[in-house]
N, C-alpha and C positions, 0 to 999 in steps of 0.2 A: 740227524733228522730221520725221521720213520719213513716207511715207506708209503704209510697213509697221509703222512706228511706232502710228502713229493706230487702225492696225486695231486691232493688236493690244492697247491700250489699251482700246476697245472692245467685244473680245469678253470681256476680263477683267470689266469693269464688266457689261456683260449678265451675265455669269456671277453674277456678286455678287449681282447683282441680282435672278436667279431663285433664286438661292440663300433669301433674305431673304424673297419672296413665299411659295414654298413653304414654309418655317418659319414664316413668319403665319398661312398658312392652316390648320396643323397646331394650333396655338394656337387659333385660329380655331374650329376645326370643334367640341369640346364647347362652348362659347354656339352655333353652328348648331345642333347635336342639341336643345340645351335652347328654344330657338325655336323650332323644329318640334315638339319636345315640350309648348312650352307654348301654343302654336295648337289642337293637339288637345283640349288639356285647355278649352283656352277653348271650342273647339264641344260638348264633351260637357258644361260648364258651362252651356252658352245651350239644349245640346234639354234638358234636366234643368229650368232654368229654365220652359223653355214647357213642360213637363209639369206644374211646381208654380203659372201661371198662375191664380189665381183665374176664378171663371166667373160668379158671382153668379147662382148656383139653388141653391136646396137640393137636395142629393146625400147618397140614400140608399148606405150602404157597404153591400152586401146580405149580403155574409161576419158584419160585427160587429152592423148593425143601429142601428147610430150615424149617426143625421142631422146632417150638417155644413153650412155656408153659406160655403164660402172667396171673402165679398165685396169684389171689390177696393178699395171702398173704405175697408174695414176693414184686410185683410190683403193685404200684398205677396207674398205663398207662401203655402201651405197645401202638407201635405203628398199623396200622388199619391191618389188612392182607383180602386185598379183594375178592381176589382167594383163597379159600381156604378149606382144608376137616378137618372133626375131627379124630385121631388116636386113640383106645382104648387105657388107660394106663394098662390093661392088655396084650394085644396085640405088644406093640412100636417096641418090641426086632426083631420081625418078620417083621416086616413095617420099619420101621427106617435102613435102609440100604442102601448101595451104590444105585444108585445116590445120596439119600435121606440121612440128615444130621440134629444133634440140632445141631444151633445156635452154633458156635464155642464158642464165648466171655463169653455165659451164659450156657454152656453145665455141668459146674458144679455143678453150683444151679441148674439144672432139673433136674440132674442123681440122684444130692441127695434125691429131692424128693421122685424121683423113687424107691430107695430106700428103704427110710423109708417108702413107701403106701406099698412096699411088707415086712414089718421088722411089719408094725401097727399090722395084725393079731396074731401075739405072735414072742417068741423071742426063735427058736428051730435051731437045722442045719442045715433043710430044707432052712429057711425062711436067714439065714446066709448064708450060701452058693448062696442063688440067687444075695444076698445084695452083696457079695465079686465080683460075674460077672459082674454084673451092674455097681458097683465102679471101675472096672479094666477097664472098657469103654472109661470112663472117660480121661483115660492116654494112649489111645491108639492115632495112629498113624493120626488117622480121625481128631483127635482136638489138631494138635500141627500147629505151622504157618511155615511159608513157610523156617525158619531157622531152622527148626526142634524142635523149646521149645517150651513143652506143654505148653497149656490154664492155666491147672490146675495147675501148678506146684507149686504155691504159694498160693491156694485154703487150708489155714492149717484146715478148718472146712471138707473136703471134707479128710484128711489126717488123721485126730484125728477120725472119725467115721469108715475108713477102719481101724485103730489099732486096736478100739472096735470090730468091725465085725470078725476080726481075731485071737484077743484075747480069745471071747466068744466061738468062733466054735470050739467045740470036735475033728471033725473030720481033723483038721490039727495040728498034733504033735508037740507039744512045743518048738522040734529041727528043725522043716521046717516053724515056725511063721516067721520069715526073711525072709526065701526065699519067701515062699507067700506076703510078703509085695513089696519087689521087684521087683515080675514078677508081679504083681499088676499096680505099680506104673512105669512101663517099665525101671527100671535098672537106675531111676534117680541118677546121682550121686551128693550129695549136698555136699562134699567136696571139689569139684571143686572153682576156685577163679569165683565169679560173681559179677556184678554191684550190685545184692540186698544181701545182706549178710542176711542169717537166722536168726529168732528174739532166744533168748537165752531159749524160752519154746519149741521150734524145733528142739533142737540138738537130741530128740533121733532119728530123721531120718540119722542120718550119719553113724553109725556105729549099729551091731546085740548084741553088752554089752548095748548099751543104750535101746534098743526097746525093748527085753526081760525084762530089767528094771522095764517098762512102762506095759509090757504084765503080769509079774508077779504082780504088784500093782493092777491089773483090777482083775484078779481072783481071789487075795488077799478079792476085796470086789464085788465080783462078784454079788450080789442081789445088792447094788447099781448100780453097772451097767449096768446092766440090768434094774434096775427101772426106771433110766434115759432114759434108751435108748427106753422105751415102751414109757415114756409120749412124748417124743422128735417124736420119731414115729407118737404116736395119733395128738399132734399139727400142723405138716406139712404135714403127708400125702394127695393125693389127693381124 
């Protein structure tokens, strides 16, 4: 084969050959668009994300009046609150009132918090007795829906930590642990017939033979209870 031969063999193939890249590229280019489209979409994804970042403070919405606590150890997002003030978590009890309100739906996971950040410094009757008024909040009239059933009413973590708290406290006599659970819990009555029936580790809220039960076992091992209820504390408080 000549040597004119050889060229000309090789400009054909070049040719082909740009031929073929150019058509790939044409293929090619809507996945390029949609890769550059889907880069964009991803940073407007990630500042969208650090705007619904949790901050763990209570955040007044000053527009609606609604106290939220987007705690990350609770929630991976909350959604943006753009208006809005920060509330001292030592402060709330004094701030957090009429007009002003938590979050009805999640008023029980905050209270508990609330709870436990004042329960974290030690576990005495001072620090019980704030925990039992704060958990009594919970069941009040502010967070029940317009048919009158609390928020809370089937909240059993928010239930089982008022039994400890009432358990543990000296300063309410072993004959009135019932009634302080009661006026607590606004005189729920769970023997009533209802759509959710009670799971079978909640029967001692029905009756003061069962809760006393439940109250006598706690004191029974009262440094476990207590030790639980310190690390339980240190974990979630604010």
């Amino acid at each position: 084969m000549t040597r004119r031969q050889n060229i000309s063999i090789s400009r054909r193939s070049l040719l082909k050959n740009g031929l073929k890249i150019s058509a790939f590229s044409i293929l090619l280019a809507p996945f390029k668009n949609a890769l550059a489209s889907g880069a964009v979409a991803i940073n407007k994804s990630m500042e969208k994300l650090q705007k619904l970042l949790p901050i763990d403070k209570l955040v007044l919405n000053i527009k609606t009046g609604v106290v939220h606590l987007p705690i990350g150890k609770i929630f991976s997002k909350y959604p943006t609150i753009k208006r809005r003030t920060i509330i001292g978590s030592d402060t709330w009890e004094t701030q957090v009132k009429p007009p002003y309100h938590l979050v009805k739906e999640k008023s029980g996971i905050i209270l508990e918090m609330l709870t436990l950040t004042r329960l974290a410094p030690g576990i005495n009757d001072k620090s019980l007795n704030d925990a039992y008024r704060i958990l009594s909040v919970a069941f009040s009239g502010t967070y029940k829906s317009k048919t009158g059933v609390s928020f809370n009413k089937y909240n059993f973590r928010l239930h089982h930590l008022l039994l400890q708290v009432i358990a543990l406290n000296a300063t309410f006599q072993p004959a009135l642990k019932w009634d302080k659970f009661q006026i607590a819990t606004g005189r729920i009555n769970y023997n009533e017939q209802d759509k959710r029936p009670l799971p079978r580790f909640m029967a001692w809220v029905k009756t003061k033979t069962d809760f006393d039960k439940k109250v006598n076992y706690i004191l029974q091992n009262r440094s476990t209870y207590t030790d639980r209820l310190v690390k339980r504390a240190n974990r979630y408080k604010l």
